[in-house]
Phi, psi and omega in degrees: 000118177280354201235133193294315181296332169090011188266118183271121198253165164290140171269183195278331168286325185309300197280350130332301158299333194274313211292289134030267164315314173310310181299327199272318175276342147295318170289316199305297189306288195307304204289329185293325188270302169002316188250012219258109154317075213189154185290156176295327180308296177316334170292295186345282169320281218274325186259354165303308187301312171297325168293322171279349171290303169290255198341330170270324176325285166335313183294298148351262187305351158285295181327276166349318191283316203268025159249349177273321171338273186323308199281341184285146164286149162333135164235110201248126186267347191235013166283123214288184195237000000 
């Protein structure tokens, strides 16, 4: 194990790449719907779902996190064995 905390980081191009990736499929969408031949309600409507979609994404992936967490054990460095 290289890391003393036992907490495993993202290197900076990985979190670089997610921020990226992220920007390029928000644009992708908002430009699809912008441009989507349809009444404005309807773009709306399409662009409210896609803003509760990330956002419930986003929630998702905390809950998931802050459940492998709870589930890891402590790490204690000074704990006689």
């Amino acid at each position: 194990m290289s890391d003393a905390s036992g907490k495993q980081q993202n290197t900076a191009a990985f979190y670089g790449q997610a921020v990226a990736s992220f920007a390029v499929a928000m644009a992708a969408t908002a430009i699809g719907i912008f441009k989507l031949n349809a009444d404005a309600w309807v773009r709306a409507f399409l662009a409210i779902a896609v803003l509760y979609l990330v956002t419930s994404a986003f929630t998702l992936a905390k809950v998931i996190r802050d459940r492998q967490e709870a589930d890891r054990p402590a790490y204690h460095p000074f704990e006689k064995l």
